[in-house]
N, C-alpha and C positions, 0 to 999 in steps of 0.2 A: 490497580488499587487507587482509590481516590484520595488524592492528596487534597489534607486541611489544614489549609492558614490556621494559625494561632494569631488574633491583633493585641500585640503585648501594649498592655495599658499601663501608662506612667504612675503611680500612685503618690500624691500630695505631699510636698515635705513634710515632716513632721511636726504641730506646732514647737514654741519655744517651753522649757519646761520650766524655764521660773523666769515670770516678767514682772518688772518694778514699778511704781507709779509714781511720780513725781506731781502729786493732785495741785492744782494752781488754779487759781481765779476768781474763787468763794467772793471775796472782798468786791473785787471789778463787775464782778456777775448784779451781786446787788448793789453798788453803784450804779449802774446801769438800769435797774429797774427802782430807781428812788426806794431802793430798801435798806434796813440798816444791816451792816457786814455780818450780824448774828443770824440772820434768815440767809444769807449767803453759806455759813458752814451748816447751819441743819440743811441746804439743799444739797452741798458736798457730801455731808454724810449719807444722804439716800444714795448719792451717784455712787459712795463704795461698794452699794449692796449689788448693783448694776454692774458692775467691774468684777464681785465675787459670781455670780452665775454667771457670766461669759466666762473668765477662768474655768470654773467648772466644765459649762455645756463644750468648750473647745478642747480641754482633755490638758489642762495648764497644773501643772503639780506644784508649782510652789507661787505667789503672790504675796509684793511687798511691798508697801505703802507708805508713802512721807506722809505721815499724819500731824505733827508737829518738831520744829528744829527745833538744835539748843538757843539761834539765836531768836526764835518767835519769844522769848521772854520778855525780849526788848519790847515789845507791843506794848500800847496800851493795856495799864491794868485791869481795866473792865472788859476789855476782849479778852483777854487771857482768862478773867475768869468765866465769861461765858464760853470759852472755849473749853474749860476741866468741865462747867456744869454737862457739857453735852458730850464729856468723854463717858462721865458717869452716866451718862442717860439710855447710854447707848452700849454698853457694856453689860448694863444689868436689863436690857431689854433685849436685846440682838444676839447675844449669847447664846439663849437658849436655841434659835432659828439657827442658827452658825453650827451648834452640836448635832441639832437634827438633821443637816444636809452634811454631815459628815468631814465637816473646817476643822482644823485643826489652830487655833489662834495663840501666836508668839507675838512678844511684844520689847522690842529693843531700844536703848538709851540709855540714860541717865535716870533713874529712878530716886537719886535721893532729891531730885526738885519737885517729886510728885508730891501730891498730898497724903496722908498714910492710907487715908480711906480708899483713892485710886488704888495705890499700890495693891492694897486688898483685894477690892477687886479684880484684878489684872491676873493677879496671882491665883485667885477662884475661876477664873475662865481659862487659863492656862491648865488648869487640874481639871478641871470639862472637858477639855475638849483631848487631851493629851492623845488618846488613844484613835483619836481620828485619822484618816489619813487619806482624805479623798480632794482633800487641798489644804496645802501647809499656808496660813495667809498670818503673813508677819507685819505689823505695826510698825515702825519708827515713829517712839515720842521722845521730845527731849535729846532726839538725837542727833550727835554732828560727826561726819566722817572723819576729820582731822582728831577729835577727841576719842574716837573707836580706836585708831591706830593709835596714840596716843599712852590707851589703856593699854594695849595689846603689848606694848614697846615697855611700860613699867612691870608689867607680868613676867617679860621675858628677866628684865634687870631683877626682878624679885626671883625667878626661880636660878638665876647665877649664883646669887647672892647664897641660897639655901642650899645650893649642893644639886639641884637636881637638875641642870641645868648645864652644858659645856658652852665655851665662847663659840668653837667648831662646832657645833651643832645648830645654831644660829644660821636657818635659812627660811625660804618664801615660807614651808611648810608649818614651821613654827610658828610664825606671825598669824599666819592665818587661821592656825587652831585656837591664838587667843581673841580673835573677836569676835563678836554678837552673834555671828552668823556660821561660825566654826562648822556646825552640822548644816547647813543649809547650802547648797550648789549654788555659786555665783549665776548673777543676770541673765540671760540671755538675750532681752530684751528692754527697753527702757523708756518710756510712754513717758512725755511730758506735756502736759495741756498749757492752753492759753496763749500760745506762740512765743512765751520763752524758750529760748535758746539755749542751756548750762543746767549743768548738774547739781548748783547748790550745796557744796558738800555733803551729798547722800552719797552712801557706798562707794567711796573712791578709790580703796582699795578692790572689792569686787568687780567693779566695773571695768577695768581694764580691756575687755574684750567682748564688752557689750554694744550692743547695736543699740543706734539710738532713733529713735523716731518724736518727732515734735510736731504736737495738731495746735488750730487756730481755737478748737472748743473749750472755751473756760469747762472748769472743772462740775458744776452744778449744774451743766445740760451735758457731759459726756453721758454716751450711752453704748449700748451692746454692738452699734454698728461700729460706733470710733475704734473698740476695742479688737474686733475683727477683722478692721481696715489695717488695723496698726501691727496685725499676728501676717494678716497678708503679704504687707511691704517685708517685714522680715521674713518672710518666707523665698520672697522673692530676691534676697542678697544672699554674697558667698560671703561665706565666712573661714577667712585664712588664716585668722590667727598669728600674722606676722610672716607667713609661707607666699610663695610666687604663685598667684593664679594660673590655669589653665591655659 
């Protein structure tokens, strides 16, 4: 009888299932091309669209995006508000694109710094898109990691305080069903453009066990390759978790 080899074929790690973006360099990008910082974030905001179809086409279930800290308030007031005008702009035009590829859009922070008419909105494309589920893609505006735990730490002292609540029951678990992202699986990955180095206070509780990857490409020329290079290198590390390698 003739004997046949089987040639067992390794098959690809699996991409990461929820990768973060720490988007950086809008402002540098058009300094750099004698432009003023507001054509630097309307070219940021094309690069998110670029970031949501790589997610997609790589099989990425959840994406998260620093789209504004709590401390970008600090900013100049005229960037700040050309920054809301083009939250709106792109909220009430992108939305619709976002429901049709099957996005589901959340949006985390601080909401009472918004203006009511965002908040409206935000909360209209939240109800769009709710039932989607072909990419969870979550916003950070207004938001600051210290301030999420923060929240999360007065929720807990509020539910002591009501009875529903024991001191011994107070653990990781807890903490982490009160913040932003309670339903949403921590990082797995964590993409930060423009050759900074640090996290920023984005998701500092989540990230504990996240991989990080940092490229030199300002945020307004990222594109589908960065995004792939950056799913590769994570693919290419072990992840221990605090355990003794192999």
């Amino acid at each position: 009888m003739e004997t046949v080899s089987l040639k067992k074929h390794n098959s690809p790690p699996p991409p990461p299932n929820h990768v973060a973006i720490i988007m950086d360099g809008n402002g540098r990008w058009a300094k750099g091309q004698g432009l003023p910082r507001t054509v630097g974030h309307q070219r940021g905001a094309d690069a998110v669209k670029k970031a949501v179809k790589s997610a997609i086409s790589m099989g990425v279930g959840y994406l998260t995006l620093f789209g504004f800290s709590s401390e970008n308030w600090n900013r100049p007031e005229n960037e700040v508000k050309d920054l809301m005008g083009l939250l709106r702009f792109y909220l009430k035009k992108e939305i619709i694109e976002l429901n049709a590829e099957g996005v589901r859009l959340r949006v985390i922070g601080d909401r009472n710094r918004l203006d009511k008419d965002i908040v409206v909105l935000i909360e209209n494309a939240e109800q769009l898109t709710a039932a989607n589920s072909r990419l969870s893609l979550t916003i950070a505006l207004s938001y600051g990691g210290r301030a999420e735990i923060t929240a999360a730490a007065r929720a807990i002292a509020e539910d002591i305080m009501a009875g529903r609540l024991k001191v011994e029951d107070i653990d990781e678990a807890a903490l982490a069903g009160r913040l932003f992202t309670a339903d949403i699986p921590d990082p797995d990955l964590l993409i930060r453009t423009s050759g900074e180095q640090r996290i920023s206070n984005f998701l500092l509780w989540q990230m504990a066990y996240t991989e990080l990857v940092f490229i030199e490409t300002l945020w307004p020329e990222f594109s589908g390759e960065d995004f792939e290079n950056a799913v590769i290198e994570y693919q290419g590390r072990e992840r221990r978790y605090g355990a003794s390698g192999g």
